[in-house]
Every structure is written in C-alpha cells, then in structure tokens.
C-alpha positions in Angstrom: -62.5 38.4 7.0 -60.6 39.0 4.1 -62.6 41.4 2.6 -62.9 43.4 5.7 -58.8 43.4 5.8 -59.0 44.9 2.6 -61.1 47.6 3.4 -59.7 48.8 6.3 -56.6 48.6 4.5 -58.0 51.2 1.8 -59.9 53.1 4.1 -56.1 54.1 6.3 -54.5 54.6 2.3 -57.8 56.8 1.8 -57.0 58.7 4.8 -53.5 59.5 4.6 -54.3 60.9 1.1 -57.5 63.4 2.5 -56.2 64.6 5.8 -53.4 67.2 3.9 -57.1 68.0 1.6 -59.3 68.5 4.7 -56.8 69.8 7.1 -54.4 72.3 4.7 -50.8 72.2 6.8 -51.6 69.6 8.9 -49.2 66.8 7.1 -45.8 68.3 7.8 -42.9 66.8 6.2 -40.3 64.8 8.4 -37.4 66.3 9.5 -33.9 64.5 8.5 -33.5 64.1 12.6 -29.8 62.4 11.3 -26.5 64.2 11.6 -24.9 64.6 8.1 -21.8 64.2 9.2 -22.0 61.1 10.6 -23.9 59.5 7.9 -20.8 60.4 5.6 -18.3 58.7 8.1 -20.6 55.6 9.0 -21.1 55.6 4.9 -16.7 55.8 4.7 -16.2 53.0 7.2 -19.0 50.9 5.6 -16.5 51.2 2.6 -13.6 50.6 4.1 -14.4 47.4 5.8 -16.4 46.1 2.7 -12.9 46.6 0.8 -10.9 45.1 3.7 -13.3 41.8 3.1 -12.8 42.0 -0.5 -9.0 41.8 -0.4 -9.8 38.3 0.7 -11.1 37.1 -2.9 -8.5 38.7 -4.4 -6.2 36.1 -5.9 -4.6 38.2 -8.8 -2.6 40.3 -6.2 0.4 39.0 -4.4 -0.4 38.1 -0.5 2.2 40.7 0.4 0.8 43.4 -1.6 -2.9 42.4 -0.3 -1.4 43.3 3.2 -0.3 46.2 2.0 -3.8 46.9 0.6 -5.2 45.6 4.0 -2.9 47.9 6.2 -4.0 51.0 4.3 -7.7 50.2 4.5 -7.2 49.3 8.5 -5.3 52.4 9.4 -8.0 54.5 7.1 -10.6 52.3 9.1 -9.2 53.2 12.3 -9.2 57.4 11.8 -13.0 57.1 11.0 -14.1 55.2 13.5 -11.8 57.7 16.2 -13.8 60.3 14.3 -17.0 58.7 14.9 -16.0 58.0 18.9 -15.4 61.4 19.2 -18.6 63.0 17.3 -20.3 65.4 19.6 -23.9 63.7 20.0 -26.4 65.4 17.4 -29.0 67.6 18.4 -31.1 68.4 15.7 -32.4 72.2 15.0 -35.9 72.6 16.5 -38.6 72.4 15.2 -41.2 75.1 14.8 -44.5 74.3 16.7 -47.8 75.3 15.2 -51.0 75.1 16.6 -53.6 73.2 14.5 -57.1 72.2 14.1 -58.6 69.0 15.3 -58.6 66.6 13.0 -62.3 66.1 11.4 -64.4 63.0 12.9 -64.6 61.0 9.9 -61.0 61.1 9.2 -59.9 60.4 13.0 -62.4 57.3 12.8 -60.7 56.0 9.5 -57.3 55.9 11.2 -58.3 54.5 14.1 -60.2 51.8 12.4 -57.1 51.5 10.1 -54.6 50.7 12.7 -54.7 47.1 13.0 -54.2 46.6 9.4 -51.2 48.7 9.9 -49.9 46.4 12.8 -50.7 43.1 10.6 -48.6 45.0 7.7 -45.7 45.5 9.8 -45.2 42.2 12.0 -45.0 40.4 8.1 -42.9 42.5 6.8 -40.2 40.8 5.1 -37.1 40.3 6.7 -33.7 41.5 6.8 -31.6 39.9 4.5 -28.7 37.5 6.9 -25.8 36.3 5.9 -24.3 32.9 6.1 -22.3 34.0 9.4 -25.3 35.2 11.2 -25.0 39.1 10.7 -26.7 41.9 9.0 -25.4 43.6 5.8 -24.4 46.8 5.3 -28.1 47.1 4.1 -31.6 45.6 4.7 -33.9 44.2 2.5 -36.5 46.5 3.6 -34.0 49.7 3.1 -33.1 48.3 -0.9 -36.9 47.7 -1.5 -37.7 50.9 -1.1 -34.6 52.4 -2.8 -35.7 50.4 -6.1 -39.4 51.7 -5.6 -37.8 55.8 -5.6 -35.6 55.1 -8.6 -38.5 53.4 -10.6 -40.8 56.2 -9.4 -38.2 59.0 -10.3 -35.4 57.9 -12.2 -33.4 60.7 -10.8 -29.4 61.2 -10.2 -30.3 61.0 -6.9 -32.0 58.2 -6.7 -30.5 55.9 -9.0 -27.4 57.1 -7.2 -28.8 56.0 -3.9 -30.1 52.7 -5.4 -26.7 51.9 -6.9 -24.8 52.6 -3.9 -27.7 50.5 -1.9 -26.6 47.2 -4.4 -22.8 48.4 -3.8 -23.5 48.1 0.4 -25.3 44.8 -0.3 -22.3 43.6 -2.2 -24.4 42.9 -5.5 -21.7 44.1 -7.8 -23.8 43.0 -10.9 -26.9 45.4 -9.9 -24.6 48.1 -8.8 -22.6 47.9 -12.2 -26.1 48.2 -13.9 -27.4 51.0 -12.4 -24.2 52.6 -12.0 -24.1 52.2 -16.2 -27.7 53.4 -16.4 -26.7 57.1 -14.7 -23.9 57.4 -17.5 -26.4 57.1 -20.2 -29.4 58.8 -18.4 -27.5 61.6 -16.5 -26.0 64.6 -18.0 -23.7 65.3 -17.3 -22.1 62.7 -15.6 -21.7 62.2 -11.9 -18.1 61.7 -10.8 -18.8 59.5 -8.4 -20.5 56.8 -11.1 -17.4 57.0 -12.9 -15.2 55.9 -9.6 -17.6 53.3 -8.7 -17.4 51.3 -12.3 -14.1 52.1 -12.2 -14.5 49.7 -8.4 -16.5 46.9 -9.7 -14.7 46.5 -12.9 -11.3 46.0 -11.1 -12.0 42.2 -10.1 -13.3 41.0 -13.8 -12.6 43.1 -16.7 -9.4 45.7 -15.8 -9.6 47.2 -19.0 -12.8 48.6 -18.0 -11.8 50.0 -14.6 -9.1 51.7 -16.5 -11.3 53.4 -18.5 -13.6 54.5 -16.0 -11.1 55.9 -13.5 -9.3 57.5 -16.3 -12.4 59.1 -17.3 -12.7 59.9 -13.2 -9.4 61.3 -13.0 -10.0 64.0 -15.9 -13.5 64.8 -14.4 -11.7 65.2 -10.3 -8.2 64.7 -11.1 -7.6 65.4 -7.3 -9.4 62.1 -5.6 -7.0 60.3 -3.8 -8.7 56.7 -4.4 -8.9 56.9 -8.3 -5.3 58.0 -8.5 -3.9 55.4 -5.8 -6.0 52.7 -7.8 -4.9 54.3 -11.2 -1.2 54.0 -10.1 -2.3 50.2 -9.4 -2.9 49.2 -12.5 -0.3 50.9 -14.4 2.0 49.2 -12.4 0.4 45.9 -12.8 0.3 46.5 -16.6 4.3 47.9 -16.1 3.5 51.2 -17.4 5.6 52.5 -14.6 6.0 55.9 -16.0 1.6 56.4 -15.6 2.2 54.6 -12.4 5.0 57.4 -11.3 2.4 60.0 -12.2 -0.8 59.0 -11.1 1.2 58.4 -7.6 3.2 61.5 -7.5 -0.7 63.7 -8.3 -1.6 61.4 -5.3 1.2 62.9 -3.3 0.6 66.5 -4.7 -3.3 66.5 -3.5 -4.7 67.4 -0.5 -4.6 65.0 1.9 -2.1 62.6 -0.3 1.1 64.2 1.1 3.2 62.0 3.4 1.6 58.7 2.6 4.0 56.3 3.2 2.9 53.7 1.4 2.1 55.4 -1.8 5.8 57.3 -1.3 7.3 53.6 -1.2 5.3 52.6 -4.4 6.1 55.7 -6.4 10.0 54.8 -5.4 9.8 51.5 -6.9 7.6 52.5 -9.7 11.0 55.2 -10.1 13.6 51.9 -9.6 11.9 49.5 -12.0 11.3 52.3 -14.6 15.0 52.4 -16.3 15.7 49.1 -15.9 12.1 48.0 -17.9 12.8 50.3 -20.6 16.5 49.1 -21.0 15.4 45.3 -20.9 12.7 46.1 -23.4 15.1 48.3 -25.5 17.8 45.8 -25.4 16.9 42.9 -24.2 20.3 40.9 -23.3 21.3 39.3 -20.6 22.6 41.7 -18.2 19.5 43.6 -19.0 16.9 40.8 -18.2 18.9 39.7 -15.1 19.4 43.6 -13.7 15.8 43.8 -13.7 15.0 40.3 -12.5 17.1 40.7 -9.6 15.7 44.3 -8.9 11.9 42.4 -9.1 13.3 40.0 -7.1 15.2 41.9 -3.9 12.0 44.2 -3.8 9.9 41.3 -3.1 8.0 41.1 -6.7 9.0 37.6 -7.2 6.4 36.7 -9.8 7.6 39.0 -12.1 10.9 38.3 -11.2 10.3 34.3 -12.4 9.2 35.8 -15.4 12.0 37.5 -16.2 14.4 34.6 -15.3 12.8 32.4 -17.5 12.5 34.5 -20.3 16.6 35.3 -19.9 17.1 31.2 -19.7 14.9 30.2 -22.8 16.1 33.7 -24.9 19.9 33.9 -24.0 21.7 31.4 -21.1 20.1 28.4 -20.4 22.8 28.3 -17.7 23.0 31.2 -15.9 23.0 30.2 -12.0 21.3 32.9 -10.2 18.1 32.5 -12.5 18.3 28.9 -12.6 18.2 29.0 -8.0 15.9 31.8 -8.0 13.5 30.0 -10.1 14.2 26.7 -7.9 13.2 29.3 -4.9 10.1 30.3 -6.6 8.9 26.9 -7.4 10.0 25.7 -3.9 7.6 28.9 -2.7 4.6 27.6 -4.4 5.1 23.8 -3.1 6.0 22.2 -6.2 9.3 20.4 -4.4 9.8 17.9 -7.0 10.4 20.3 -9.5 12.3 22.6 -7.4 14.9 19.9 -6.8 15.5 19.3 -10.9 16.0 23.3 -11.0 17.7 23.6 -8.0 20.2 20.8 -8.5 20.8 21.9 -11.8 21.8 25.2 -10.5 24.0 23.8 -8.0 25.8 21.8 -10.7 26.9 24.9 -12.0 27.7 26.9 -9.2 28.1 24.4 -6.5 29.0 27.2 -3.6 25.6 29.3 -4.1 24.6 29.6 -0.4 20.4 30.5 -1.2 20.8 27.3 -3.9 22.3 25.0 -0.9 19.7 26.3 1.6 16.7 26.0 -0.7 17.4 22.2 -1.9 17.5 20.9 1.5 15.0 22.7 2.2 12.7 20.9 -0.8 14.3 17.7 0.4 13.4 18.4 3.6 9.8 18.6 3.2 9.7 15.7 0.7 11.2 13.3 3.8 14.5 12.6 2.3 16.5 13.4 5.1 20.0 11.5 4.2 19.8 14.1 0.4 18.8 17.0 3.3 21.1 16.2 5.4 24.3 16.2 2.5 23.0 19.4 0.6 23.0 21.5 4.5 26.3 19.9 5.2 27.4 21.5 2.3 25.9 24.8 3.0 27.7 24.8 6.8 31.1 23.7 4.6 30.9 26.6 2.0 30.1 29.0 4.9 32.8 28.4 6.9 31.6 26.6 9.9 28.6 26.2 12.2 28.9 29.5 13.4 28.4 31.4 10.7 26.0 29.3 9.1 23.0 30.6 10.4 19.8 28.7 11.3 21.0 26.0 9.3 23.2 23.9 12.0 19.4 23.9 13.7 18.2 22.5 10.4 20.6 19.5 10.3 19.8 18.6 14.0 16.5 18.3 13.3 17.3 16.4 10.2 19.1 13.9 11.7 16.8 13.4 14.7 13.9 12.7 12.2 15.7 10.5 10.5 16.7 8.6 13.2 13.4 8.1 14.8 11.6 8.5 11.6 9.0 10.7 11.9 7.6 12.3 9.3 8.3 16.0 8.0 6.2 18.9 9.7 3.0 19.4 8.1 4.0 23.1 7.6 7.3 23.2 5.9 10.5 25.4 6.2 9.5 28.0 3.5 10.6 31.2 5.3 11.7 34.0 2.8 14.4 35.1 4.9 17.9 35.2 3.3 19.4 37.6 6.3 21.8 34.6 7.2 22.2 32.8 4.5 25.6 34.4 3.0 26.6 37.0 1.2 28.2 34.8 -2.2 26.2 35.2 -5.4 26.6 32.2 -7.9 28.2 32.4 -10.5 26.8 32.4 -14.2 28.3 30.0 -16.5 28.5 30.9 -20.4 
C-alpha cells in the first residue's frame, strides 16, 4: 500500500511538471485575487495590537507612561480598523479568457489517479500553531513553513523580508532579529524597513542596539513617524532631552506628525526638564537638585524624581523636608510601609505641619493596622489645616479609622494609595539647614 502511495504521489508531482511541456500556455500563473490596500491595513493593525500586548511585559516603563503608550496604539488601532469597515469590497480586474486545448489522455489520467494522494496530503497537514488562550496567531504554521522554504530557495530582499516579518507576526523576536540581521549583511543596500524593525526587537533587551538601528533608520527616512517618536523615547529615558526635543519636534514637522497631542505634551516636558538637567548637572547644589526633583516630581516622573531627592540628601542636606516626605511618598507608593514610616516620620520631625507628610504616614499606618498611630498623625493633618472642613477626604479617613479600630477589623486588602494631592493643602515644608 505504501508503495502505491508513493507512486501516485510521484506520478501527480510528474504531472504538474509536464502539462506546461505538453500543453504550452496552459499553466497560467494565479492572480493576486487580494486587495493591496487592505493587506497593508490588516498588516498595520496586526502591528498595532501586537504592540498594545507588548506593553504588557514591559516593566522598565512607568505604568503611566505604558498607558500613554497604550492610548496612542488604541486610538491608531481604532482609525485602521474605521478604514477597514469602510473599505469598498474588492473586485479584482478580470481576467482574460483563452480558449485551450484538451488536456492529453495520459496526463488527465495521472491527475486523476493523483488526487487521492493529494486529499491524504492535505487532511495531515500540520496544524495551526494555538496559543495557550485558545486563538490563532497573527500567523499559521503552515503560512511560516512556506515562507522559510522561499527564503531558503531564493535568499532574496523580498523574501527574507517576508520571512522576517512572518517570525515578527509570530512573535519570535529571536528569529526575526536573525533574519532581520541577515538582510543587513546580504542586502545592498539596505532596506529601511530592516533597520526599523531591529531597531523594534532590540528595545526590550539591549537599548543600545535599538538606538543604533533607529539612528541608522532615521538618516536613511528621516521622516517615519515611529522611528522618531521611539527615538525621542530613548533620549528621554537616557535624559538626553535636547535629542529627545529634536527627534520630537521632526516628528511634529512630518507629514502626518502635526497635531499629535501626545508627542506635543512630551516635547514640552522634554523643553521643561531640559534647563533645569543642565543646571543640576552644571552645578549641582541644592536648589538645583531639588528645582529639578520637584519639576520630575509635579510632572508625574516620580522615579527620577526619588533619584534626585536622594542624591540631594546623601550629597548636600540630609535634612531637607520636602525630599525626605517625597521619598516617604515614593516608598509608601511601592508598598514598603515600614520604611515609609522611618522616612516619613523623620520628615515630620523636621517640619511637623507638611500636609502631604501628615497624609502619607497615616496613610502607611493605616495599611499596617495601627489605627491609634493613624488616627494621631490624621488628627494632626485636620489640626494644621484648619478644621474638618477644609481638610479634605481625610475627616472620612479618621471615621473609618476609628470604626476599625473599634470593631477590629482588619485594614482593606487594597490600601489608600491614591496619588491625588488636590485636597491635601497648599503648605510646602520647610527645609531645615
């Protein structure tokens, strides 16, 4: 039975290879029946929503810079799929008819006897590759099979482009980077496009690298909006904010860049953190570590901010108030309560009328279960402010202090980290030589 397989198997290969022999013209090449246009959008929003997933994993970026990220990509989402709800349905041109011979006997009765091999062939092909939640990739297995078999047959830019985008949509980033490399060295000249795409996969492991490769993207199309927003990216994250001003202002200057809002509200803090970075770095004393702390700080870069703070308490005031609470804040922020007390209470030692340090150690003591210490530290904060009523949420925050600890139940599982100061007073402490 075997054997039989086999030769009907190479008796259909045999007769797909004579009939364009013994019947000249009849083997016309397919038409691409697809509409160009929509491949390029359905190939844009498999992009998009490949880099809203990604945002996920990323753990070097801020959670309220990765929704930034993730609103950009969603609204960009949303205008392709519009354009792909409103894409006239494709009719392809028409094609020309011819009329042609009869195919011969002998090749007829080879096909024929060839089409149950074909059959057995395609009900065990392999499958689709699944992921864990049940759907299909961006990409089948079948589809990247034969993308590998065209690039190995004709190492071409266009196919090793197409394979390399086929392990990019299958979210193989190693196999993409490799092939992607292999068009740098095999391709001349370069493809723009392979230089974006390292540019892509190196972002998440070796930044350097993606650096270099949208640099080298930029000089080659110094008008892609991607490259420059991702460009501006890491100059900021490296503080180079003068590159970051540029690479976002040629952003702005392209076509289709002007009136992004979100790349007009980086460039203005890229413009605000600018002076104050070269002044701290210049001269690095303590008004000029703490203007630029508190400018990282009331613009939501908090991280940086911390860093800042610290460096002006172990370099030049290990007393100064503001950092010491903002720090406590920080610390309070990532969960660490324990050591957000010892920093908070220090700073409350030293400016015992800060409003955010009063808040922020009942707070901690909150969420630890000390009530009677949350309790005294929010009494305080109603005291300093002048009354219940212009206290803010906090009168809420004692009631529910003092109810827990009468009954005592334990502190919510979530705790009372909310970031917003709006009530909390307009007195800044004071920084003690």
């Amino acid at each position: 039975m075997t054997l039989i397989f086999v030769i009907l198997l190479a008796s259909l290969l045999f007769a797909y290879l004579a009939i364009p022999l013994l019947v000249p013209g009849q083997s016309d090449p397919l038409p691409d029946l697809r509409d160009p246009v929509t491949q390029d959008l359905e190939e844009e929003r498999d992009a998009l929503l490949r880099a809203i997933r990604e945002l996920d994993a990323r753990t070097d970026l801020e959670e309220a810079r990765r929704d930034a990220l993730r609103g950009r990509y969603e609204a960009k989402a949303a205008q392709v799929l519009r354009a792909l709800d409103e894409r006239p349905e494709w009719v392809p041109p028409p094609r020309k008819h011819q009329k042609r011979p009869l195919l011969p006997l002998a090749a007829l009765t080879l096909l024929l006897g060839g089409l149950g091999s074909a059959a057995f062939v395609a009900n065990n092909a392999a499958p689709e590759i699944v992921v864990a939640d049940g759907t299909t990739p961006l990409i089948s297995g079948r589809a990247l099979s034969r993308l590998e078999r065209s690039a190995e047959r004709n190492p071409s830019q266009e196919t090793l482009l197409a394979l390399a985008d086929g392990y990019w949509q299958a979210q193989n980033a190693d196999k993409a980077k490799g092939v992607y490399e292999r068009v740098l060295n095999e391709v001349k000249p370069v493809p723009v496009v392979a230089y974006e795409r390292l540019g892509m996969v190196n972002l998440q492991t070796n930044v350097a690298e993606a650096l270099r490769y949208l640099e080298l993207a930029r000089n080659a199309n110094p008008e892609n909006l991607e490259t420059l927003y991702f460009l501006g990216e890491i100059y900021y994250a490296n503080q180079d904010m003068a590159a970051a001003a540029e690479a976002w202002e040629s952003y702005l200057a392209a076509p289709g860049g002007a009136g992004d809002a979100e790349v007009q509200g980086r460039l203005k803090l890229a413009q605000t953190f600018r002076p104050l970075l070269a002044a701290a770095e210049k001269n690095p004393t303590e008004a000029n570590l703490l203007a630029l702390a508190d400018s990282y700080w009331t613009n939501q870069e908090r991280g940086r901010a911390v860093d800042y703070y610290f460096r002006l308490l172990t370099e030049k005031n290990p007393r100064n108030a503001t950092a010491l609470s903002r720090v406590g804040q920080q610390l309070f922020f990532g969960g660490r309560n324990e050591d957000a007390i010892a920093v908070l209470g220090r700073a409350r030692e030293i400016a015992p009328g800060d409003l955010p340090t009063l808040l922020f150690l009942g707070n901690a003591h909150f969420t630890l279960g000390q009530y009677r210490k949350a309790i005294g530290v929010w009494q305080d904060y109603v005291n300093v402010a002048g009354g219940p009523e212009r206290a803010g949420r906090v009168p809420g925050l004692l009631a529910d202090a003092r109810e827990r600890l009468r009954t005592g139940a334990p502190p919510p599982s979530t705790p009372n980290t909310t970031e917003d100061l709006s009530t909390v007073g307009t007195q800044a402490p004071a920084s003690t030589p």
